[in-house]
PDB file of N, CA, C and O in Angstrom:
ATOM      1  N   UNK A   1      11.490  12.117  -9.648  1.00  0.00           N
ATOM      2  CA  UNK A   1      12.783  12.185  -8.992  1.00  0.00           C
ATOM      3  C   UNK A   1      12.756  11.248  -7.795  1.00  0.00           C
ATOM      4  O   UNK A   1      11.678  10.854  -7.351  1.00  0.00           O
ATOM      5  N   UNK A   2      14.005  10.857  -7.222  1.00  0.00           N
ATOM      6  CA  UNK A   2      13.780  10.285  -6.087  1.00  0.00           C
ATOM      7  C   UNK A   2      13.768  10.714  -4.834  1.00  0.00           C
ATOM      8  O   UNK A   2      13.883  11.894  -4.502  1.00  0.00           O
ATOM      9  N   UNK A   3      13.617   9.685  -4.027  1.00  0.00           N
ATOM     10  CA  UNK A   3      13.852  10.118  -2.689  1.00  0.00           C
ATOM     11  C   UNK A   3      14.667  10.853  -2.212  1.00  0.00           C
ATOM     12  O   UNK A   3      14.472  11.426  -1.140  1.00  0.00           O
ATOM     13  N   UNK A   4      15.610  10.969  -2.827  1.00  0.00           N
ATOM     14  CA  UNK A   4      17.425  11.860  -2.021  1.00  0.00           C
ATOM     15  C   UNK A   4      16.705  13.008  -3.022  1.00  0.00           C
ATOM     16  O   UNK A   4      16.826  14.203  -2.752  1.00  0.00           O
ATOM     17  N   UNK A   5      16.168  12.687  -3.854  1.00  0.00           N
ATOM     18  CA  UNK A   5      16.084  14.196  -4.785  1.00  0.00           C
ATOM     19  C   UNK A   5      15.302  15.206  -4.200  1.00  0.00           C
ATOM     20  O   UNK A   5      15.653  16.370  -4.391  1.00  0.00           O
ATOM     21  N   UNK A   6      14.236  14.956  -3.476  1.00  0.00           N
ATOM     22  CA  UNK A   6      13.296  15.395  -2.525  1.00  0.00           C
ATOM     23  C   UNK A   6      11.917  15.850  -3.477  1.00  0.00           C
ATOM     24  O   UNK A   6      11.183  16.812  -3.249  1.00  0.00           O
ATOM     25  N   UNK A   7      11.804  14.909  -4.555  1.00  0.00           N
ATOM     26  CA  UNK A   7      10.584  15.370  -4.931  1.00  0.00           C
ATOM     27  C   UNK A   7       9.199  14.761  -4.200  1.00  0.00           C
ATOM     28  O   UNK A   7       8.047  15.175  -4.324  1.00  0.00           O
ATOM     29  N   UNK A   8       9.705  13.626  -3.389  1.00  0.00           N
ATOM     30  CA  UNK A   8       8.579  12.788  -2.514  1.00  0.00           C
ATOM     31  C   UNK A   8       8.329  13.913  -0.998  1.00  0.00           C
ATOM     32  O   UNK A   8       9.302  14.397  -0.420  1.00  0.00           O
ATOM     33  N   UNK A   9       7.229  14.115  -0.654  1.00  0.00           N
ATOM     34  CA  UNK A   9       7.296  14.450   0.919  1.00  0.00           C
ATOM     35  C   UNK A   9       6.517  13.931   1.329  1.00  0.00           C
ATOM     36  O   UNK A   9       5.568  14.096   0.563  1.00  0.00           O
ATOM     37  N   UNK A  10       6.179  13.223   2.272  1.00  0.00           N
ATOM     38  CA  UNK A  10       4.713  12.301   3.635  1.00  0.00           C
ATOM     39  C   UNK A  10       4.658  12.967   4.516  1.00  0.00           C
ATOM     40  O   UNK A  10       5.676  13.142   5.186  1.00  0.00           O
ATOM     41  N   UNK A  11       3.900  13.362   4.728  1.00  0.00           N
ATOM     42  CA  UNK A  11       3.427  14.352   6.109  1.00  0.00           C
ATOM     43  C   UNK A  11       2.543  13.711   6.594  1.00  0.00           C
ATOM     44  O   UNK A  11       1.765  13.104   5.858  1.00  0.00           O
ATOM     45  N   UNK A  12       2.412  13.668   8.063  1.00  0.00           N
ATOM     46  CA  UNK A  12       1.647  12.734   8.512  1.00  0.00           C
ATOM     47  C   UNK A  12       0.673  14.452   9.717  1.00  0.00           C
ATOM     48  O   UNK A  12       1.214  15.420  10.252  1.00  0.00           O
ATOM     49  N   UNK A  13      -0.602  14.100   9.665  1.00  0.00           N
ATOM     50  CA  UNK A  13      -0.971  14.725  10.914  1.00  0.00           C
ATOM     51  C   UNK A  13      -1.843  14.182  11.998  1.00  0.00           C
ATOM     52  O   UNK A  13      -2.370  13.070  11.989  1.00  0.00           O
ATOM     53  N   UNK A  14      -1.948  15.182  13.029  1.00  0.00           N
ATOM     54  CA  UNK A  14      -3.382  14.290  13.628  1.00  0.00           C
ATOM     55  C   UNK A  14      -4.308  15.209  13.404  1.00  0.00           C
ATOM     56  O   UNK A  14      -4.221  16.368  12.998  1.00  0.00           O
ATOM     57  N   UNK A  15      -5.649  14.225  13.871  1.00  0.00           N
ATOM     58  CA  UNK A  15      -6.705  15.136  13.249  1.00  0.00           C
ATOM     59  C   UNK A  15      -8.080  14.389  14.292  1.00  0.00           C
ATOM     60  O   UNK A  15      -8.183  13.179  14.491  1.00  0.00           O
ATOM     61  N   UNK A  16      -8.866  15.269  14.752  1.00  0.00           N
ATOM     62  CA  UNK A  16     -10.064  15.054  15.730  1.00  0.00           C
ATOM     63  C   UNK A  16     -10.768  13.963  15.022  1.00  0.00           C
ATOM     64  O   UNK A  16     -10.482  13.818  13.834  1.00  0.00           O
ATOM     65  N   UNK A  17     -11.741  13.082  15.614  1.00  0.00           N
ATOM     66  CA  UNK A  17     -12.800  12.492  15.471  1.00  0.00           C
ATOM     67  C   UNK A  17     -13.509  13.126  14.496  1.00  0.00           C
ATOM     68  O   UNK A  17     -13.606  12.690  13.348  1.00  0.00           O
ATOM     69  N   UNK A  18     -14.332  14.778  15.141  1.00  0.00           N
ATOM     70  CA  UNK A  18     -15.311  15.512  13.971  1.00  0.00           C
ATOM     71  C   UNK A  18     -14.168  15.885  12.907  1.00  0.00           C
ATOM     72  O   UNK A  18     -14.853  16.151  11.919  1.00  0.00           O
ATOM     73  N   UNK A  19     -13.124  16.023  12.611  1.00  0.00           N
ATOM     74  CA  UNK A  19     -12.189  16.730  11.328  1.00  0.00           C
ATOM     75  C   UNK A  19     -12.148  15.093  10.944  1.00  0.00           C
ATOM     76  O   UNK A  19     -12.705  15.057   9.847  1.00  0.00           O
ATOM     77  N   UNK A  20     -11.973  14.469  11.108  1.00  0.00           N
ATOM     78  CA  UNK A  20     -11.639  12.918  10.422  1.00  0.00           C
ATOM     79  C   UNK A  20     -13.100  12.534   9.923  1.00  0.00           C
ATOM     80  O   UNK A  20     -13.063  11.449   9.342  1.00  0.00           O
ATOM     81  N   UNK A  21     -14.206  13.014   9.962  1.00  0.00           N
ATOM     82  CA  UNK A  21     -15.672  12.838   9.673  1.00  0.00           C
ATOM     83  C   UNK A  21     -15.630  13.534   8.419  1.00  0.00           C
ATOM     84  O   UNK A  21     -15.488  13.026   7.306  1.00  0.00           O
ATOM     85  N   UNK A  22     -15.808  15.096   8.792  1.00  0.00           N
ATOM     86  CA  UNK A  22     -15.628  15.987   7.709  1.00  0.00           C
ATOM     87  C   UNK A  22     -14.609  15.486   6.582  1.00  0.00           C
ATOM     88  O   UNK A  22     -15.109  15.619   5.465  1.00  0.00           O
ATOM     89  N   UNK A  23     -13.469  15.009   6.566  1.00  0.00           N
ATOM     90  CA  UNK A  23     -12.508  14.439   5.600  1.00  0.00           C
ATOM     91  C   UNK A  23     -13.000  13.594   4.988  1.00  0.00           C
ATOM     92  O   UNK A  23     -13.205  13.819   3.795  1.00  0.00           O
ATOM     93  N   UNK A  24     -13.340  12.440   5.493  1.00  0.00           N
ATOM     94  CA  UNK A  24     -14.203  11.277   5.170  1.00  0.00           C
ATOM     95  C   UNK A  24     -15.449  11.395   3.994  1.00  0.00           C
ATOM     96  O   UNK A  24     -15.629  10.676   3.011  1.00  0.00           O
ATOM     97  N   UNK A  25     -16.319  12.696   4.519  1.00  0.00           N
ATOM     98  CA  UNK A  25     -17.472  13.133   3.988  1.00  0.00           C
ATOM     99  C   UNK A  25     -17.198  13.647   2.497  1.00  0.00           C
ATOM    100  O   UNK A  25     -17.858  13.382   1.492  1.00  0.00           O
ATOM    101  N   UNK A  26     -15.669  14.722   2.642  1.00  0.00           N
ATOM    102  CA  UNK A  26     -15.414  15.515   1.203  1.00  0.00           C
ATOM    103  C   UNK A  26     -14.687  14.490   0.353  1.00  0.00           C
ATOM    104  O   UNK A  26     -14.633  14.394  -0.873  1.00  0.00           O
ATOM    105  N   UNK A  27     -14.164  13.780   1.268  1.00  0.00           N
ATOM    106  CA  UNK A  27     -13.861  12.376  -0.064  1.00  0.00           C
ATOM    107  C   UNK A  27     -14.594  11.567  -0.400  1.00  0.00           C
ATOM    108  O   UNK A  27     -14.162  10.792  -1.253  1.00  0.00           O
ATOM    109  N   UNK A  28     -15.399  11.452  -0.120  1.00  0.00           N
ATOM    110  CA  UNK A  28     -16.242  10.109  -0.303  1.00  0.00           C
ATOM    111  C   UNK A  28     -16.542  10.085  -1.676  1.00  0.00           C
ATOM    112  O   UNK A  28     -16.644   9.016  -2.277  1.00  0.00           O
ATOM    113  N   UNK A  29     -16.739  11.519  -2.393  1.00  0.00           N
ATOM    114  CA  UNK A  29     -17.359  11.063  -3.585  1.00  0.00           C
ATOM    115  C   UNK A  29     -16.748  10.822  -4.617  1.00  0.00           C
ATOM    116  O   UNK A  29     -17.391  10.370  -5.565  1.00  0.00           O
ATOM    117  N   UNK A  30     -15.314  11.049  -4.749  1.00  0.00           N
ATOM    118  CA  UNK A  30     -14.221  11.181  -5.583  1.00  0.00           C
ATOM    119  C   UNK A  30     -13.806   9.713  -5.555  1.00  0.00           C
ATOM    120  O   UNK A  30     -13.448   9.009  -6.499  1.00  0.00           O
ATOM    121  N   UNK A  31     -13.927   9.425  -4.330  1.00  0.00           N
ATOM    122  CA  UNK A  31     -13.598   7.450  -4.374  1.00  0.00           C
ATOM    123  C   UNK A  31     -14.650   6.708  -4.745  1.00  0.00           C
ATOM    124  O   UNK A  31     -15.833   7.022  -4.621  1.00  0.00           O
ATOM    125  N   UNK A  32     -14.068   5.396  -5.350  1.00  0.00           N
ATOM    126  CA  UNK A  32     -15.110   3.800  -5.762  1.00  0.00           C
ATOM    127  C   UNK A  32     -14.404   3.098  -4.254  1.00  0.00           C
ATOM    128  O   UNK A  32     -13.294   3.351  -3.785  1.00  0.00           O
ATOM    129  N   UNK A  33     -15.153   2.424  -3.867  1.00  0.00           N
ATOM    130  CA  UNK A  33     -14.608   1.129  -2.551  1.00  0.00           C
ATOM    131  C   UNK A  33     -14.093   0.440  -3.038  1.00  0.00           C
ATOM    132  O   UNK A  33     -14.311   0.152  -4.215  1.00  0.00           O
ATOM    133  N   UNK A  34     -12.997  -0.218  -2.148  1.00  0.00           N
ATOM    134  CA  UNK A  34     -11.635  -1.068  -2.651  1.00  0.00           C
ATOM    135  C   UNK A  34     -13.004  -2.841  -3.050  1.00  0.00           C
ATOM    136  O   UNK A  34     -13.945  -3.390  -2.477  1.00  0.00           O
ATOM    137  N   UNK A  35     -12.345  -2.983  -4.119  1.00  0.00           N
ATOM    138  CA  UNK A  35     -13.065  -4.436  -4.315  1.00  0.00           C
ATOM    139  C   UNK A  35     -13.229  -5.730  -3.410  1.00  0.00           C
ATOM    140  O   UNK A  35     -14.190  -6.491  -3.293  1.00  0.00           O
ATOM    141  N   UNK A  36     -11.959  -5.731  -2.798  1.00  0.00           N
ATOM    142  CA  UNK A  36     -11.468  -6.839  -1.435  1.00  0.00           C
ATOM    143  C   UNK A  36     -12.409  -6.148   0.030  1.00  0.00           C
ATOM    144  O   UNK A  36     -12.263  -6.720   1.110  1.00  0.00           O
ATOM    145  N   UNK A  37     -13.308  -4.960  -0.064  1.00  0.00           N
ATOM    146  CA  UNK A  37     -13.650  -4.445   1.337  1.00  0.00           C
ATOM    147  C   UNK A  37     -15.012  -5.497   1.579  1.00  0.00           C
ATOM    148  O   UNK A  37     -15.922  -5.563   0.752  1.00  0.00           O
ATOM    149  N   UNK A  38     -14.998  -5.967   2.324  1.00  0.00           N
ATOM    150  CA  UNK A  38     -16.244  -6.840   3.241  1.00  0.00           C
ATOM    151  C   UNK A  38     -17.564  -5.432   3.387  1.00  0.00           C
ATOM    152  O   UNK A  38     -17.271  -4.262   3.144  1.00  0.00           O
ATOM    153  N   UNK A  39     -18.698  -5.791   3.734  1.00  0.00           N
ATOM    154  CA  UNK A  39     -19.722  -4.427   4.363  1.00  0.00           C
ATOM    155  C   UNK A  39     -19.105  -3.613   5.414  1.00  0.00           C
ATOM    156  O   UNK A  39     -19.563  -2.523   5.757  1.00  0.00           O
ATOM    157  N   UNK A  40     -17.829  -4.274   6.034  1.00  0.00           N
ATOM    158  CA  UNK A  40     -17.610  -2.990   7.171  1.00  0.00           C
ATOM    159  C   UNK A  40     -16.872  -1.978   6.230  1.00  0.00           C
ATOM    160  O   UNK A  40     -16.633  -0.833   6.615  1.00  0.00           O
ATOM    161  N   UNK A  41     -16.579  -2.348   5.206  1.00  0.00           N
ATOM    162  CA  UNK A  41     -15.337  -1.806   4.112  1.00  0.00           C
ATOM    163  C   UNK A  41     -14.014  -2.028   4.632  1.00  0.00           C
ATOM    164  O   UNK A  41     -13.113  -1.374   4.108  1.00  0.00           O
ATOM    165  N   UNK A  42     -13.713  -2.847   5.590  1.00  0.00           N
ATOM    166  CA  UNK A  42     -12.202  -2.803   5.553  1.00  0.00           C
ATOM    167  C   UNK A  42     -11.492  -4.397   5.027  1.00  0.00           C
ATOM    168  O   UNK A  42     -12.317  -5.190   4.571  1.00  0.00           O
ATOM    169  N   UNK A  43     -10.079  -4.845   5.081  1.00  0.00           N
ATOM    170  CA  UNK A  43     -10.215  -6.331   4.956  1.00  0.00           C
ATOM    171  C   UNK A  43      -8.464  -6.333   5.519  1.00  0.00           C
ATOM    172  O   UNK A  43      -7.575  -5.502   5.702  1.00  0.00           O
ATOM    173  N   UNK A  44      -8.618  -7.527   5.618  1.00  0.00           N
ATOM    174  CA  UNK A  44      -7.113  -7.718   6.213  1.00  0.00           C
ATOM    175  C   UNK A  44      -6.027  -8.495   5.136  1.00  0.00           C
ATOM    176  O   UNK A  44      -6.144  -9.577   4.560  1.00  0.00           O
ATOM    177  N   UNK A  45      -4.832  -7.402   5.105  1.00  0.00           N
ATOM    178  CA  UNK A  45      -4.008  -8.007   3.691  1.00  0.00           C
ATOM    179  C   UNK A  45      -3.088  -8.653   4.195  1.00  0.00           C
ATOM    180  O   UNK A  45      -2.943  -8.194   5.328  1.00  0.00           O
ATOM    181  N   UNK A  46      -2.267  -9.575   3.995  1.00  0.00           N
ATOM    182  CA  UNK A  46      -1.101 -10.493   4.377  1.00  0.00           C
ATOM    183  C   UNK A  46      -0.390 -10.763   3.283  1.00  0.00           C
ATOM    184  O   UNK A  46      -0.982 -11.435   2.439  1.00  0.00           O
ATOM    185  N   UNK A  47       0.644 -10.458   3.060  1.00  0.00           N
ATOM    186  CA  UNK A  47       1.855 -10.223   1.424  1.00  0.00           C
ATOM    187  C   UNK A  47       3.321 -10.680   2.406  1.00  0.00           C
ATOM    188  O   UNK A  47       3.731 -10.573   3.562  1.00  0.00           O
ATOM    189  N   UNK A  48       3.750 -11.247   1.076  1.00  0.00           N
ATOM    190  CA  UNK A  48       5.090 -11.745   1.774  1.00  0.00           C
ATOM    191  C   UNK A  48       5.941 -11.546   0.479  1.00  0.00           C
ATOM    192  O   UNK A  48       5.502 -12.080  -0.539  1.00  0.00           O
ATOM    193  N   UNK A  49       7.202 -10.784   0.392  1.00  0.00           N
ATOM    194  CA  UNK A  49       7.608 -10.290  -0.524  1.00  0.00           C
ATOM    195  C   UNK A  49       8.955 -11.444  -0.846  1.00  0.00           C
ATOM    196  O   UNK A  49       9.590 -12.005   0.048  1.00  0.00           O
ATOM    197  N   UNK A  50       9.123 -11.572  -1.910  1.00  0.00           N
ATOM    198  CA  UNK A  50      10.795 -11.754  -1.989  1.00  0.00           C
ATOM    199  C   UNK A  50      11.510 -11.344  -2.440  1.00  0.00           C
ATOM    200  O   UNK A  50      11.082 -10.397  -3.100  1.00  0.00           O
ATOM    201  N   UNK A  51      12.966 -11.521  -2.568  1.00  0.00           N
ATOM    202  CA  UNK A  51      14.397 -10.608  -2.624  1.00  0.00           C
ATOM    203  C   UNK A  51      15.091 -11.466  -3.488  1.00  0.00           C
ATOM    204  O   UNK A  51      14.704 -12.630  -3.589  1.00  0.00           O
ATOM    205  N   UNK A  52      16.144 -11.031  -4.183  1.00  0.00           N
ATOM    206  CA  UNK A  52      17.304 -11.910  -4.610  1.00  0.00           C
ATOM    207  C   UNK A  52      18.081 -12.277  -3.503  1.00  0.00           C
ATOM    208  O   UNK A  52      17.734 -11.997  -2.356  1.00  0.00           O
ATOM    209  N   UNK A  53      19.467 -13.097  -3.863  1.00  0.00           N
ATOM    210  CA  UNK A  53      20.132 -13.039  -3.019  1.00  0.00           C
ATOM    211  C   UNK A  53      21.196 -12.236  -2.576  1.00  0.00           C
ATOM    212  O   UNK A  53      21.813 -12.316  -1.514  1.00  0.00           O
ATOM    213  N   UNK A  54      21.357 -11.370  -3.608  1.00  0.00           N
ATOM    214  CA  UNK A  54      21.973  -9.610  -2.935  1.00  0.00           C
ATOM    215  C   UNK A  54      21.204  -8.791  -2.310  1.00  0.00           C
ATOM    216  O   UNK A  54      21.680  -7.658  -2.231  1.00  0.00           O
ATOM    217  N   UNK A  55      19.906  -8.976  -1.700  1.00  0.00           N
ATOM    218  CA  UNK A  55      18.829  -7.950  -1.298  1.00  0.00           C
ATOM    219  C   UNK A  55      18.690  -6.877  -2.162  1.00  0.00           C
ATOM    220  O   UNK A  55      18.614  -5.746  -1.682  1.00  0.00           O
ATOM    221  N   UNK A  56      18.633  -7.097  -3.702  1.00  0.00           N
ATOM    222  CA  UNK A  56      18.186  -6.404  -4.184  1.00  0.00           C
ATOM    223  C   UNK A  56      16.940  -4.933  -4.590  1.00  0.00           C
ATOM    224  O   UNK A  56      16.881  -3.823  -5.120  1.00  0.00           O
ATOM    225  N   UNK A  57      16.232  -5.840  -3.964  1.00  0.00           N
ATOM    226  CA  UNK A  57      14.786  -5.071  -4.355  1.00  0.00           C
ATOM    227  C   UNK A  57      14.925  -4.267  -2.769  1.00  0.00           C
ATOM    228  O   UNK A  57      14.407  -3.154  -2.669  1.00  0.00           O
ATOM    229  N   UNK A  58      15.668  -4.901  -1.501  1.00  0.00           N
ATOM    230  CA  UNK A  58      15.802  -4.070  -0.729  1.00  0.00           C
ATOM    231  C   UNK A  58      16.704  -3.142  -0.757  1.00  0.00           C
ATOM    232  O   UNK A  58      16.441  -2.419   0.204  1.00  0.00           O
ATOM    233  N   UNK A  59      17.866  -2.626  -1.446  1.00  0.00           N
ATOM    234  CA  UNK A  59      18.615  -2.319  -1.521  1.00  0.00           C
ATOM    235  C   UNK A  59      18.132  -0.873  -2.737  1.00  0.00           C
ATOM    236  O   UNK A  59      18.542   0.244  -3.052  1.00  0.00           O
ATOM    237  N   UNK A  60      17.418  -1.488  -2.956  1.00  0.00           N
ATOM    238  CA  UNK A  60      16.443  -0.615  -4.425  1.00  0.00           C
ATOM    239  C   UNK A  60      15.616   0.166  -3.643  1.00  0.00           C
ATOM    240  O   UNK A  60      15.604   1.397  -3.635  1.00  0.00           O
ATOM    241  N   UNK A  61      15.118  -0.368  -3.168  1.00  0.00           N
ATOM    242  CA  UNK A  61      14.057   0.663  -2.208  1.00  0.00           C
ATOM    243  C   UNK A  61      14.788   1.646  -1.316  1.00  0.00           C
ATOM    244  O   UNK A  61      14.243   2.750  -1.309  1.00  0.00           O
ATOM    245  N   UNK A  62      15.700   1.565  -0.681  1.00  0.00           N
ATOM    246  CA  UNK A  62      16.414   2.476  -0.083  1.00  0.00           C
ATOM    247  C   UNK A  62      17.205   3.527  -0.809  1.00  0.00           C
ATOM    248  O   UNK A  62      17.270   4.675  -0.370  1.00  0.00           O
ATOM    249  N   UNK A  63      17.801   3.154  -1.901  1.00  0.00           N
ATOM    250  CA  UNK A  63      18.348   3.579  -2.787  1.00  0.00           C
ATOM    251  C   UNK A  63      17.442   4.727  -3.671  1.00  0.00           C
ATOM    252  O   UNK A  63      17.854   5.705  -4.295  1.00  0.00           O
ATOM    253  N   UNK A  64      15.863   4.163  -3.459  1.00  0.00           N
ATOM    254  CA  UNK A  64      14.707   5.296  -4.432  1.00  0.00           C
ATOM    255  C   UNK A  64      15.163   5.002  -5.790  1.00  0.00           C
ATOM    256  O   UNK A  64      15.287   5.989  -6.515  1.00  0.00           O
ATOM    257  N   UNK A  65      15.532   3.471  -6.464  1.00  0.00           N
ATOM    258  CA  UNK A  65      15.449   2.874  -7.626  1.00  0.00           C
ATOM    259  C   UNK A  65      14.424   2.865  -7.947  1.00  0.00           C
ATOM    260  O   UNK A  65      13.536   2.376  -7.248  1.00  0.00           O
ATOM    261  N   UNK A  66      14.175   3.498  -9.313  1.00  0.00           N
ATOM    262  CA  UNK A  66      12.760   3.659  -9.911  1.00  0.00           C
ATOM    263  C   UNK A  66      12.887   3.349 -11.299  1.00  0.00           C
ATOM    264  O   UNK A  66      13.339   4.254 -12.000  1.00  0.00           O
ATOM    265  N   UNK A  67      12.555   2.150 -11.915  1.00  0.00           N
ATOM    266  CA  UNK A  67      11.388   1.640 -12.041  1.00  0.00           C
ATOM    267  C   UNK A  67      12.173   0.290 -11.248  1.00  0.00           C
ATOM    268  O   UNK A  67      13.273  -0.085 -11.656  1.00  0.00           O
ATOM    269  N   UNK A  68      11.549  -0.327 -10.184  1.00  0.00           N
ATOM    270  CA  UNK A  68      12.085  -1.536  -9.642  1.00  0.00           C
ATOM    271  C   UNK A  68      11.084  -3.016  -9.321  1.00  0.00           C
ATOM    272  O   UNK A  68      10.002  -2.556  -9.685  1.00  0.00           O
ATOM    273  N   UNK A  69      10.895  -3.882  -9.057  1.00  0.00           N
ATOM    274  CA  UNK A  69      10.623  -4.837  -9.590  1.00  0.00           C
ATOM    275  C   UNK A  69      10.682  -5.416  -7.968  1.00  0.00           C
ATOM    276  O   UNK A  69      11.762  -5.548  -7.392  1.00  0.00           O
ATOM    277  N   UNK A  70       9.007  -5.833  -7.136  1.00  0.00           N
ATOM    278  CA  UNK A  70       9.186  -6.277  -6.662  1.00  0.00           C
ATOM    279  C   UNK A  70       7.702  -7.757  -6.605  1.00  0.00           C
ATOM    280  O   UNK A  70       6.513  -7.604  -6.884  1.00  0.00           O
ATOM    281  N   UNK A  71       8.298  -8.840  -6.221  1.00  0.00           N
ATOM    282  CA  UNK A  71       7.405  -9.974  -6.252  1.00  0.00           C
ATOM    283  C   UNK A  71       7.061 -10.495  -4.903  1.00  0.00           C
ATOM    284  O   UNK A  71       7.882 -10.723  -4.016  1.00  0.00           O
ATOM    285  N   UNK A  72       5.596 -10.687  -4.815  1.00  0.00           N
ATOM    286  CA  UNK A  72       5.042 -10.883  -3.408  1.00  0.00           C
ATOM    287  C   UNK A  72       3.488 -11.965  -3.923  1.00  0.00           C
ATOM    288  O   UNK A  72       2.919 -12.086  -5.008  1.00  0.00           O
ATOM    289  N   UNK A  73       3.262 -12.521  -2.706  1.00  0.00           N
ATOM    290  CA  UNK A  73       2.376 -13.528  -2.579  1.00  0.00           C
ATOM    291  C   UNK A  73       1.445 -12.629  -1.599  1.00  0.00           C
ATOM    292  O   UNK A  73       1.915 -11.901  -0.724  1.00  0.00           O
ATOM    293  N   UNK A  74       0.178 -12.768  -1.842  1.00  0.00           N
ATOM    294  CA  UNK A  74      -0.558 -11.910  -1.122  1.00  0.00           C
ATOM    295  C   UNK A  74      -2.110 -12.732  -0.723  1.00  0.00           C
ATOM    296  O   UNK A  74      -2.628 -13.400  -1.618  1.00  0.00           O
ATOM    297  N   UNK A  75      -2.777 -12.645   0.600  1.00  0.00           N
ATOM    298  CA  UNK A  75      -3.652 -13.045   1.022  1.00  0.00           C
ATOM    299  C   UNK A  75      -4.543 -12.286   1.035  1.00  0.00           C
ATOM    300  O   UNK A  75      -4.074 -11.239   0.588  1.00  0.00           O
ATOM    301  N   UNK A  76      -6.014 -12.082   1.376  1.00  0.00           N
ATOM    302  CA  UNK A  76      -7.115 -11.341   1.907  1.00  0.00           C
ATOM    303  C   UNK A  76      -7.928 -12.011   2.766  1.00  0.00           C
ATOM    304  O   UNK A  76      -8.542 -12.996   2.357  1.00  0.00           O
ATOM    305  N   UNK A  77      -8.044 -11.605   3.991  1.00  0.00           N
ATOM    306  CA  UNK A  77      -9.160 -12.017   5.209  1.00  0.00           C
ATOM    307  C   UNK A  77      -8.754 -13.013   5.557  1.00  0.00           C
ATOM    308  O   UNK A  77      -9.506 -13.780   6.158  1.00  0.00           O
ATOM    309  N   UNK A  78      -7.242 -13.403   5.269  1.00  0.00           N
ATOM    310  CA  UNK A  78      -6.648 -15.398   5.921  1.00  0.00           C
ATOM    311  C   UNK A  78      -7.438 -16.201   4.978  1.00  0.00           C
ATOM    312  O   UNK A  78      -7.467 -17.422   5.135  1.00  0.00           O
ATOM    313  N   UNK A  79      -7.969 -15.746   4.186  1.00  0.00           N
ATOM    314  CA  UNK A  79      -8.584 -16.674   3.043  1.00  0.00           C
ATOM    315  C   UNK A  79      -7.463 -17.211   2.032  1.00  0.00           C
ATOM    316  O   UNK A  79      -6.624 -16.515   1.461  1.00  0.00           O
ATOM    317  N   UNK A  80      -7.624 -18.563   1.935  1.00  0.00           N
ATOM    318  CA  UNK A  80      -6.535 -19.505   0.872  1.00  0.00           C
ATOM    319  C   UNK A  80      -7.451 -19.568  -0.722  1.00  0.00           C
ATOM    320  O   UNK A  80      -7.100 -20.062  -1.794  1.00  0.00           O
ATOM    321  N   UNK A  81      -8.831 -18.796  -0.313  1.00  0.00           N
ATOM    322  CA  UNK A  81      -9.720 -18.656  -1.713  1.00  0.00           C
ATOM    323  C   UNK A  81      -9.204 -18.396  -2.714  1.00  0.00           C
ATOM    324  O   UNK A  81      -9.359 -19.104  -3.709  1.00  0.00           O
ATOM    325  N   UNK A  82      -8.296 -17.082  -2.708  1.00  0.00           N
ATOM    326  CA  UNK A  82      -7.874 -16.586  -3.964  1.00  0.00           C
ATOM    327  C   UNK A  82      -6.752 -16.287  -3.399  1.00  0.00           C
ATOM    328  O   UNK A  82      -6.961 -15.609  -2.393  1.00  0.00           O
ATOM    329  N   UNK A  83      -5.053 -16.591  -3.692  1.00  0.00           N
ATOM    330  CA  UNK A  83      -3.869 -16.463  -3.319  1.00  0.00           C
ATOM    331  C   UNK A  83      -3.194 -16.266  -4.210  1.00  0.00           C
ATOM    332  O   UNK A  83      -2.857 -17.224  -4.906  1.00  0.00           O
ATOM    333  N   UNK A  84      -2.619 -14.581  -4.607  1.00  0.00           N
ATOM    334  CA  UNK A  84      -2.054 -13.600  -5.732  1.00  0.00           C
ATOM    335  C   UNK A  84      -0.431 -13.808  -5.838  1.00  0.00           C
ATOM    336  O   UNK A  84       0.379 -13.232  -5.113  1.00  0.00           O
ATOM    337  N   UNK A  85      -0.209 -14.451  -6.556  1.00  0.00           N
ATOM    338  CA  UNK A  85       1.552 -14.028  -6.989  1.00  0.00           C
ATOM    339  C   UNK A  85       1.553 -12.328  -7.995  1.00  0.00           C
ATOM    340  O   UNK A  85       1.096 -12.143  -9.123  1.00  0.00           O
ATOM    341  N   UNK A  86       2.123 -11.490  -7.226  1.00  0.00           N
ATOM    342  CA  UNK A  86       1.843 -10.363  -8.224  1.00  0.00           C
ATOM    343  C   UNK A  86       3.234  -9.747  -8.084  1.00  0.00           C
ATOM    344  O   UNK A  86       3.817  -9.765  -7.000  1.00  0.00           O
ATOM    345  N   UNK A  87       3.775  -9.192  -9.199  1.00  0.00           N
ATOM    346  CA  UNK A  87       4.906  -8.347  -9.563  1.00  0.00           C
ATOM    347  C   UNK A  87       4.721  -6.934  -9.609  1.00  0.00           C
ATOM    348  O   UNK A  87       4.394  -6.392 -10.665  1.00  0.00           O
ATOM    349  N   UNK A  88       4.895  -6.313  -8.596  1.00  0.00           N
ATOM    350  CA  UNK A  88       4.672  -4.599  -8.192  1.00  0.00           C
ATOM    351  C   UNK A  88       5.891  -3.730  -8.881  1.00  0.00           C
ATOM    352  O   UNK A  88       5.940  -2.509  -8.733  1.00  0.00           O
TER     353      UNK A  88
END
C-alpha cells in the first residue's frame, strides 16, 4: 500500500553509545558488509538523479507511485573508477 495508505511507518529513535554497541553486536551476524565498504566499512556515495520534464519521478514519489522508475548516475569515494548509470 502506499504512503497515504499508511502501510509504511519510520520511526526514528535515539539510542546511547552502550545500546548502539549492543544493536550493532545482535546484528552483526544476520548481515554480509556492503561490497563498496573500504576497512573502516563505510564509503561515500554521490548519485545525481534525473526527472522528466513534468517532474515526474518527483511527483511519483510524493504521490507513493509504486512501481516507479527512477534513473541516477552514481559515484563511490569521488572515484571516476567505476561510474553507475542505474535505473531504481
Amino acid at each position: 500500500m502506499d504512503k497515504k495508505g499508511g502501510w509504511r511507518h519510520e520511526l526514528k529513535f535515539v539510542c546511547t553509545l552502550p545500546q548502539l554497541t549492543i544493536i550493532e553486536n545482535r546484528i552483526c551476524p544476520l548481515l554480509r558488509p556492503d561490497p563498496h565498504a573500504g576497512c573502516a566499512g563505510m564509503y561515500c556515495v554521490r548519485s545525481v538523479y534525473f526527472d522528466d520534464r513534468w517532474d515526474g519521478g518527483y511527483y511519483g514519489n510524493e504521490d507513493g507511485t509504486d512501481p516507479r522508475e527512477k534513473f541516477r548516475i552514481r559515484i563511490y569515494n569521488g572515484s571516476s573508477e567505476r561510474i553507475a548509470l542505474e535505473l531504481k
